[in-house]
C-alpha positions as CSV (number, residue, x, y, z in Angstrom):
1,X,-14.9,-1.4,10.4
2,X,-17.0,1.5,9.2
3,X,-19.2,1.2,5.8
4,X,-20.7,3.4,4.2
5,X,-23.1,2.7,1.7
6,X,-24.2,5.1,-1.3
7,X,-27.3,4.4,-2.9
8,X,-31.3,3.9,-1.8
9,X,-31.5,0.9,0.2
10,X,-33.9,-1.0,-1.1
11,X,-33.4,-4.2,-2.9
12,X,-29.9,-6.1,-3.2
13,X,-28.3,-3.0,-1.6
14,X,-30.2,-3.8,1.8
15,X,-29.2,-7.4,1.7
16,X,-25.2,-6.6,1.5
17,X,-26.5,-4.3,3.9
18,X,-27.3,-7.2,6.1
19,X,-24.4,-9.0,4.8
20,X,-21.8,-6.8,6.2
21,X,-23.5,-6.3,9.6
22,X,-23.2,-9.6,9.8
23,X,-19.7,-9.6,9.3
24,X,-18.9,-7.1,12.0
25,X,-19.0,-3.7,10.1
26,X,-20.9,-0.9,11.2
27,X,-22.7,0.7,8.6
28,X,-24.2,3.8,7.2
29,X,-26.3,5.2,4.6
30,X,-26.4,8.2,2.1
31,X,-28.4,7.9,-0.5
32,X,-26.8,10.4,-2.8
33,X,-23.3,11.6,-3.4
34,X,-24.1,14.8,-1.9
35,X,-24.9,12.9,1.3
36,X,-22.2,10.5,1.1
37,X,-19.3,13.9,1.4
38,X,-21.2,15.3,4.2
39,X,-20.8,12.0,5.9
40,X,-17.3,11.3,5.1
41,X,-16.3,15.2,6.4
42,X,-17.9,14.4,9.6
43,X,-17.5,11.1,10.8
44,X,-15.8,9.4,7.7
45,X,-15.7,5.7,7.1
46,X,-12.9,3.1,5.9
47,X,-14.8,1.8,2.9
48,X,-16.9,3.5,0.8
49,X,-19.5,1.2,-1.1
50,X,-21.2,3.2,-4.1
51,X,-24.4,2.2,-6.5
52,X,-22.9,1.9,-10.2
53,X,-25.8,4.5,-11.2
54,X,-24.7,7.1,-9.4
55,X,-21.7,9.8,-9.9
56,X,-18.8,7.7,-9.0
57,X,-16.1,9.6,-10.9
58,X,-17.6,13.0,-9.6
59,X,-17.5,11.0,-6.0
60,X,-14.1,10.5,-6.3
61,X,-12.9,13.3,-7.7
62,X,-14.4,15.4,-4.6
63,X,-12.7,12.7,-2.3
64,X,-9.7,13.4,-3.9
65,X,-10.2,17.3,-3.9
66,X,-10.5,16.9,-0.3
67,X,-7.9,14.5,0.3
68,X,-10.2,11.8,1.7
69,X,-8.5,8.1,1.1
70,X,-11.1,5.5,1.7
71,X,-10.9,3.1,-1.3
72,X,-14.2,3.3,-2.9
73,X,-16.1,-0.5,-4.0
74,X,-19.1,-0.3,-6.8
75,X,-21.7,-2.0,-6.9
76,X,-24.5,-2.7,-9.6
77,X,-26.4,-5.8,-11.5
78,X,-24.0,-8.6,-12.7
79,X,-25.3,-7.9,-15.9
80,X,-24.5,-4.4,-16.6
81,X,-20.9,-4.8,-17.6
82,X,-21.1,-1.6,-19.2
83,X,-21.1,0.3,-16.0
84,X,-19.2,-1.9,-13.8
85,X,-16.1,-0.5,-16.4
86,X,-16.8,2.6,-16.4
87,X,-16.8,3.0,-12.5
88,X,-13.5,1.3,-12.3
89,X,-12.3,3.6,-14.9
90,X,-13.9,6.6,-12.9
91,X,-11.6,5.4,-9.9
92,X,-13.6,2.6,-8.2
93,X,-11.5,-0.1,-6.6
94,X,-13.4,-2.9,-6.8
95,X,-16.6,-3.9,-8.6
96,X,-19.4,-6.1,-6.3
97,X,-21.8,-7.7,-8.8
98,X,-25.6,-7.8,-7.6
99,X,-27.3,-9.8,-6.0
100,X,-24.5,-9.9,-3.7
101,X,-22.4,-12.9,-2.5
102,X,-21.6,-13.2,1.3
103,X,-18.0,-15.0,1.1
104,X,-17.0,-11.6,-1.3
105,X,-18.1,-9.1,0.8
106,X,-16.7,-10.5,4.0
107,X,-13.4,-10.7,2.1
108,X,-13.4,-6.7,0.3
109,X,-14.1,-6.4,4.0
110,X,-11.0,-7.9,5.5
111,X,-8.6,-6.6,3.0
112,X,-10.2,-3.3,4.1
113,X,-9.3,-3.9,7.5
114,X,-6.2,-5.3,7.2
115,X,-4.9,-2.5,4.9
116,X,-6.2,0.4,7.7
117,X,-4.4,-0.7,10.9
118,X,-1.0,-2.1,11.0
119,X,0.9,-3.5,14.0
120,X,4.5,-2.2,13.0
121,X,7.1,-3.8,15.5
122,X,11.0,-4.6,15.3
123,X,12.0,-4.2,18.7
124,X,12.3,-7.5,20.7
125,X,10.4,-6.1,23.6
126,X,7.6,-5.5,21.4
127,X,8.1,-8.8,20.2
128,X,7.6,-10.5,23.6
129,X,4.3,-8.4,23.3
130,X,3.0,-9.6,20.2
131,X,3.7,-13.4,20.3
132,X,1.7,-13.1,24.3
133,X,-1.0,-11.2,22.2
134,X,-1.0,-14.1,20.0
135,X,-1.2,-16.9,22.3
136,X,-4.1,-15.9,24.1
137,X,-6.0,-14.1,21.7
138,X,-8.0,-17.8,20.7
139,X,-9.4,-17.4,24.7
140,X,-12.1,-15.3,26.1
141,X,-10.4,-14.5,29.0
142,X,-10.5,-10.6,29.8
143,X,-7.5,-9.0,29.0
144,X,-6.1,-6.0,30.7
145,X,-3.8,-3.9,28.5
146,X,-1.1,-1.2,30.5
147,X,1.3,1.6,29.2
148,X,1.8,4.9,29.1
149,X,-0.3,7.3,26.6
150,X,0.4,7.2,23.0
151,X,1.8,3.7,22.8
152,X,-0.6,1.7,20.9
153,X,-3.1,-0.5,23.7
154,X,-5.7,0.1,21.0
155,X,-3.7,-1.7,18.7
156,X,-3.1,-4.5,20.8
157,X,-6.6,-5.1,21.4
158,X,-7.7,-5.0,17.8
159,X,-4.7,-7.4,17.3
160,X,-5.7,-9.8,19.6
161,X,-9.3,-9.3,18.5
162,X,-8.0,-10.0,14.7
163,X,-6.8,-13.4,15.9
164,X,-9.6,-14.7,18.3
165,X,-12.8,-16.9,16.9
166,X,-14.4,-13.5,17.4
167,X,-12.8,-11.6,14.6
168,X,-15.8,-11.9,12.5
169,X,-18.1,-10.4,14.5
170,X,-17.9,-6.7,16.1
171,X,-14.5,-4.5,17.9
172,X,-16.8,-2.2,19.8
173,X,-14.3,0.5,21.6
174,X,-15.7,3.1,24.4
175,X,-13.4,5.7,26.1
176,X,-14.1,5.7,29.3
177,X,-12.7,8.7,30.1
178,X,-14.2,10.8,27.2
179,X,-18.0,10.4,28.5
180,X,-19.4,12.2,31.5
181,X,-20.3,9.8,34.2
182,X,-24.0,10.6,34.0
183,X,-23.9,9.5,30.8
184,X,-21.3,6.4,30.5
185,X,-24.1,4.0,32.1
186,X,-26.3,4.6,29.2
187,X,-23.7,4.3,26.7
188,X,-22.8,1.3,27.9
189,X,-25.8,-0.9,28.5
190,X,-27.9,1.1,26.5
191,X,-31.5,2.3,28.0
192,X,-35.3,2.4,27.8
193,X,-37.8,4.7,26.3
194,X,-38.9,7.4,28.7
195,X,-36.0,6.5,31.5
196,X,-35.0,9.9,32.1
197,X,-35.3,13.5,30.5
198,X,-35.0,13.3,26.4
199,X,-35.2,9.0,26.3
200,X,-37.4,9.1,23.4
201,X,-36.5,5.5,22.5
202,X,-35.3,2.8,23.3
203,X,-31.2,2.3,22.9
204,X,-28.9,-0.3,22.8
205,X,-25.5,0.1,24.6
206,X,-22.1,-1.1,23.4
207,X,-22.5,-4.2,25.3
208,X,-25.6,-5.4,23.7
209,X,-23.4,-3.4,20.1
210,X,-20.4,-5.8,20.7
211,X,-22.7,-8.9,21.0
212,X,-20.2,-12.4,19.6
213,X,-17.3,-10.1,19.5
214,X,-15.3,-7.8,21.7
215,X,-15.5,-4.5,23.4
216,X,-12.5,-2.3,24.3
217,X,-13.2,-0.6,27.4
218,X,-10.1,2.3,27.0
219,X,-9.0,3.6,30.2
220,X,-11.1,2.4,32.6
221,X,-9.3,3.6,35.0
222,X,-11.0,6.6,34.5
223,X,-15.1,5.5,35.5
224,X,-16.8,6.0,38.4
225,X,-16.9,3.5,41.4
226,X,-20.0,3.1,41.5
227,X,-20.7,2.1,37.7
228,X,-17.8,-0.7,38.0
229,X,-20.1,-2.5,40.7
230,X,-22.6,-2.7,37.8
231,X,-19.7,-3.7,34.7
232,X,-18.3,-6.6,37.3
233,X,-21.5,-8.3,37.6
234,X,-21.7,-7.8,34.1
235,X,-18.5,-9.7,33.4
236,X,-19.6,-11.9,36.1
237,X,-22.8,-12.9,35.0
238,X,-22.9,-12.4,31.3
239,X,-26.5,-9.9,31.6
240,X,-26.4,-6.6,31.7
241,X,-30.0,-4.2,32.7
242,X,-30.7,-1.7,30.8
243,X,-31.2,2.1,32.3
244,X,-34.8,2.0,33.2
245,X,-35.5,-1.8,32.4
246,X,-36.7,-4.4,34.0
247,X,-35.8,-7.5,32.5
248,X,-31.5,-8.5,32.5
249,X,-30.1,-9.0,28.9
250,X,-27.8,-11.7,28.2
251,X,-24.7,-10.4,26.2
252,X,-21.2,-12.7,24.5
253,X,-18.7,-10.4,24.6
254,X,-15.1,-10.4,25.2
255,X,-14.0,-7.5,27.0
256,X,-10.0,-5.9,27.2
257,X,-9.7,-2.9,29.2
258,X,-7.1,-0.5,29.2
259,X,-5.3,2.2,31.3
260,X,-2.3,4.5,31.5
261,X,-2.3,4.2,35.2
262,X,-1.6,1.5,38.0
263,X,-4.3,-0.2,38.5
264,X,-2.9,-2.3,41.5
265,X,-2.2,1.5,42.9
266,X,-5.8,2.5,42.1
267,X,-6.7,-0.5,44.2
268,X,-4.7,0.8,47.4
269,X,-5.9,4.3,47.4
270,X,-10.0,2.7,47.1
271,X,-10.2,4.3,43.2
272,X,-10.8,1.1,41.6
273,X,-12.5,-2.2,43.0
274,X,-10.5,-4.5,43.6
275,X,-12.8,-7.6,42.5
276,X,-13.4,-5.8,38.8
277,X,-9.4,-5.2,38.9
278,X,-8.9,-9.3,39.4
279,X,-11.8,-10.0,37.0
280,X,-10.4,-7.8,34.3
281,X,-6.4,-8.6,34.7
282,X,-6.6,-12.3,33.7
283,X,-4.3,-11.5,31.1
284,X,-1.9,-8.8,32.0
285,X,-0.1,-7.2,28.2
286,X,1.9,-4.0,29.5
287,X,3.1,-2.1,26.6
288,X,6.5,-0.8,26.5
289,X,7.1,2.8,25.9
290,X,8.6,4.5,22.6
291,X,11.8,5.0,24.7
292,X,11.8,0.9,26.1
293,X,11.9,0.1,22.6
294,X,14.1,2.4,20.4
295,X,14.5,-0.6,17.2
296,X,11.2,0.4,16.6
297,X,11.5,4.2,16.4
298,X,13.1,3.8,12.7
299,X,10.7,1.0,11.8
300,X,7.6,3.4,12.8
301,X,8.5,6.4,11.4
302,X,9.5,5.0,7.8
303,X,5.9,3.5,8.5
304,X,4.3,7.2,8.9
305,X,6.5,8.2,6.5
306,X,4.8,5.7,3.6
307,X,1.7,6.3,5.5
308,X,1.1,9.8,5.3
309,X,3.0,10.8,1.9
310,X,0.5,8.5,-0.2
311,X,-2.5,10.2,2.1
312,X,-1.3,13.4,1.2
313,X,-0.4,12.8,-2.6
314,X,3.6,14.0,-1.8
315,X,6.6,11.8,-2.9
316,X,7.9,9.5,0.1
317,X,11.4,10.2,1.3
318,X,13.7,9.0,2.6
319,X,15.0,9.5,6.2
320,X,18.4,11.3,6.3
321,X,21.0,10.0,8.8
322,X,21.2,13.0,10.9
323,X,16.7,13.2,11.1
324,X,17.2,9.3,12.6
325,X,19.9,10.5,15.1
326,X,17.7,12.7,16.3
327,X,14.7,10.5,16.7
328,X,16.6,8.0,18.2
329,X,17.9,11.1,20.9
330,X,14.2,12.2,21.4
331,X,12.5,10.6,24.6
332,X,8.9,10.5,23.1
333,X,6.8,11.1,26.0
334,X,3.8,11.3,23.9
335,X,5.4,7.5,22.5
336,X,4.0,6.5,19.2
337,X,0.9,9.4,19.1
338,X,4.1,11.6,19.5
339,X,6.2,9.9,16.7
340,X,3.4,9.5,14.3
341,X,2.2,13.2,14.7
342,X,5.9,14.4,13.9
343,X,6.5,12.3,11.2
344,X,3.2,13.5,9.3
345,X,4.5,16.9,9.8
346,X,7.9,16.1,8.2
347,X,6.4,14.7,5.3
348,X,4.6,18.4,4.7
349,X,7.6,20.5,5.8
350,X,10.3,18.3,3.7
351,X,11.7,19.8,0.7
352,X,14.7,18.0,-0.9
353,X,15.3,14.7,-2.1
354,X,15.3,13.4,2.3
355,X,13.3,14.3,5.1
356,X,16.1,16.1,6.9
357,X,16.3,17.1,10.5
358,X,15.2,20.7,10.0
359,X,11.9,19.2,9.2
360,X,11.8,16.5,12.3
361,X,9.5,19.6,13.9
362,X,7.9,19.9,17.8
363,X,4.1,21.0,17.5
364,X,5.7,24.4,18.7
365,X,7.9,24.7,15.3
366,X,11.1,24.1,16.6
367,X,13.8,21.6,15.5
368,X,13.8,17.8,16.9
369,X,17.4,18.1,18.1
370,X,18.9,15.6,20.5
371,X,20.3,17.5,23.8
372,X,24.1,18.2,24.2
373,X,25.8,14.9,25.6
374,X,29.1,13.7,26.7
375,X,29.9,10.6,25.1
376,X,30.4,8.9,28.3
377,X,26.7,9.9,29.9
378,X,25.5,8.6,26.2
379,X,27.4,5.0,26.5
380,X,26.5,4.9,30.8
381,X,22.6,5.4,29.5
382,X,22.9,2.5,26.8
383,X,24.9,0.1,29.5
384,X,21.9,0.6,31.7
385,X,19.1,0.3,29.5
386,X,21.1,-2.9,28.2
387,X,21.3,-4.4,31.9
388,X,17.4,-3.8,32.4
389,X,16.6,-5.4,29.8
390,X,18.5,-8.5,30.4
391,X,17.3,-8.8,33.9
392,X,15.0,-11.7,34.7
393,X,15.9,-13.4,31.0
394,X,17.2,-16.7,30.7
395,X,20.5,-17.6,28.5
396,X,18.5,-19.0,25.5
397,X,16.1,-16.0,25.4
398,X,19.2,-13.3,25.8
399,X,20.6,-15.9,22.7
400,X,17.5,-15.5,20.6
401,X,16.7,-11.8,21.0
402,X,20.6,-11.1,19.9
403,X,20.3,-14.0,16.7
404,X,17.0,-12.4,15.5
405,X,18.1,-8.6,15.8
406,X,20.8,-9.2,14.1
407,X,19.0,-10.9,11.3
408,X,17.0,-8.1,10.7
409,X,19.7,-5.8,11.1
410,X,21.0,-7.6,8.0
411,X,17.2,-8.1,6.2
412,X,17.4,-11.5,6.5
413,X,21.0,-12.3,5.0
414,X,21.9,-15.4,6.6
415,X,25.3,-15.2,5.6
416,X,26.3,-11.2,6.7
417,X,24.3,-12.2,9.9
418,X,26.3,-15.2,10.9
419,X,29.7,-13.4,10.2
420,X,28.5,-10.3,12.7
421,X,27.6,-13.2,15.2
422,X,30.4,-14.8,15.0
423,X,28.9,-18.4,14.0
424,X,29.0,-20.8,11.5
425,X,26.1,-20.2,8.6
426,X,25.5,-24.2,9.4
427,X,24.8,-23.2,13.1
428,X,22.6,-20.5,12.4
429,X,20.4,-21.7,10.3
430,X,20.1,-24.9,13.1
431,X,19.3,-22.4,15.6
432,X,16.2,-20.6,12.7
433,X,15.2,-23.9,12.1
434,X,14.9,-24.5,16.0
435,X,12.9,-21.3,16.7
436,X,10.4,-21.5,13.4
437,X,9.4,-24.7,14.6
438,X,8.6,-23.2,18.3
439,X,6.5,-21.2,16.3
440,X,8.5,-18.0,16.1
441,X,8.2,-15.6,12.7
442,X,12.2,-15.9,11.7
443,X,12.0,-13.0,8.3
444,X,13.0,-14.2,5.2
445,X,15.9,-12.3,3.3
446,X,14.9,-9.1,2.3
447,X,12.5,-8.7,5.7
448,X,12.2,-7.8,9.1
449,X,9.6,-8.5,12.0
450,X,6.6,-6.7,11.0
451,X,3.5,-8.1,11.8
452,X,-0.1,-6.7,10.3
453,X,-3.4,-6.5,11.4
């Protein structure tokens, strides 16, 4: 969670200051409006938290010029009604009355979060996903999170982060593959003053950062042998050293890793330790790709769709049959980075009352169109990806998946589903019954599985 706070701190701004630190969020300051856009073009944040005094409206009104979206929250005295109206009026979201009060911060905070990331899911094999997620996210056990690029093991992890006795405290996330290896060990245990060429000071690394909450080491697969001898006997033994210190640091942190490649395959060919890889896969979540898990290719792109029209100030459309044909034909091998990056492009290129297929786009410009098929090699690919699916599931499970999908196929109508199914209303609603109280999400009418972060 990224802050931003406008306005000298001094005062009952440095205390929410302190305040929402507490709470996890990582914060900056600007102390002028001026400021505050040069921060948001470069590194942005998802809440912007203003002084009443200052030029709200003008604030806004840039924000909007630009086409920046994060919700703005005033702040002032308690007493100055006056201006607390006028800066909702000027576009402020919220008003936070100073001195400031803890229990509403930390709540502006969550609704915040909740509202940036959503864990969008219909598919059953995402389901499997989630409800694992779930039941292990209340552990500190390490977690290691597989798939293929593009699918969402970030979103996982800040899932299972959302739902662990840590979720108050900070999601720390390093790409391990994005730093050069002379400079990951720093970044990751921090360092001393004066321990090599430009250490002016001393820093703190993203283990001493994530301290009481979690850190998200993303593709690990991707450091050096040589600095995983130092991260397992950090996992190991809870300390970490410091480049150029001399004195261990103890550190509570949860750590999920993830990677796009085989880790057990890494192990063979002597890329990856095989202690860390047994430390780290205590929990093993693989993500499905886009392709494992076509229910939710529909699901996310009407969720881009919503996503990107209200960030972009555009009516939101509607899909046209022929544009879902042809997402459901495309084999996303970019999965949902792919997906979500087409879908924000439709949503510029549409013109008419539906987002048609002429403006389902490749980066290259040309038309999403699903290859030329026989209908035979069409219904011998389903069969197949039907049979793996089923393989290694028990009768009850293969009976549940097909109950629930066909529930939300129907948005919940009890009646419409049990006549599809061919079973009485009286049994289905004893089979719902059964699997709420195993402590399964069964959507109301009107809904589907969607679960949000």
């Amino acid at each position: 969670m990224r802050l931003l706070i406008v306005g000298a701190l001094k005062g009952q701004l440095s205390v929410a200051t302190r305040i929402a630190m507490d709470r996890g969020a990582s914060v900056t300051n600007a102390e002028s409006v001026e400021q505050a856009l040069a921060v948001m073009r470069g590194k942005g944040a998802d809440l912007v938290m203003v002084d009443v005094l200052l030029d709200i409206r003008g604030l806004v009104a840039q924000f909007e010029a630009e086409r920046i979206r994060a919700p703005v929250v005033a702040c002032g005295t308690g007493s100055d009604t006056r201006a607390a109206v006028q800066a909702i009026q000027a576009g402020a979201r919220e008003y936070i009355p100073l001195p400031p009060d803890p229990e509403l911060i930390a709540a502006v905070l969550e609704a915040v979060s909740r509202d940036a990331r959503a864990f969008v899911f219909r598919d059953e094999a995402m389901a499997r996903v989630a409800r694992l997620a779930e039941q292990v996210a209340r552990s500190d056990a390490s977690i290691l999170v597989t798939g293929e690029s593009g699918v969402g093991k970030e979103v996982i992890a800040r899932f299972v982060h959302a739902r662990s006795a840590r979720r108050d405290k900070p999601f720390v996330s390093v790409n391990c593959a994005a730093i050069p290896d002379n400079l990951l060990e720093s970044e990751l245990f921090g360092h001393e003053k004066g321990a090599f060429t430009g250490a002016v000071a001393r820093r703190i690394g993203k283990f001493e950062e994530a301290s009481g909450g979690t850190l998200l080491l993303d593709e690990i697969s991707e450091m050096d042998v040589r600095l995983q001898a130092k991260l397992l006997r950090a996992l190991q033994e809870r300390v970490i050293d410091r480049v150029g210190g001399g004195k261990p640091v103890p550190v509570d942190i949860r750590v999920i890793a993830t990677s796009n490649r085989n880790l057990a395959e890494e192990v063979r060919r002597g890329a990856f330790r095989e202690d860390l890889f047994y430390r780290l896969n205590v929990v093993h979540l693989r993500v499905p790709a886009l392709r494992e898990r076509t229910q939710d290719i529909v699901e996310l792109s009407n969720h881009f769709v919503r996503k990107y029209s209200e960030l972009n100030g555009v009516p939101a459309r509607a899909i046209s049959a022929d544009a879902r044909r042809a997402l459901l034909a495309n084999p996303w091998r970019g999965n949902v980075r792919e997906l979500e990056n087409t879908m924000h492009r439709a949503v510029l290129l549409a013109t008419g009352p539906e987002i048609g297929v002429d403006a389902i786009m490749t980066p290259e410009g040309e038309a999403l169109a699903p290859a030329a098929r026989d209908q035979a090699s069409r219904a011998a690919e389903t069969a197949e990806m039907v049979g793996r699916a089923l393989v290694g599931r028990t009768v009850a499970e293969v009976e549940r998946g097909l109950i629930l999908d066909t529930l939300d196929h129907c948005l919940g109508n009890r009646t419409h589903a049990a006549k599809i199914l061919g079973i009485s209303i009286r049994t289905l609603r004893n089979k719902l019954n059964e699997y709420s109280a195993e402590g399964m999400a069964v959507p109301p009418p009107g809904d589907a599985r969607v679960a949000s972060l």
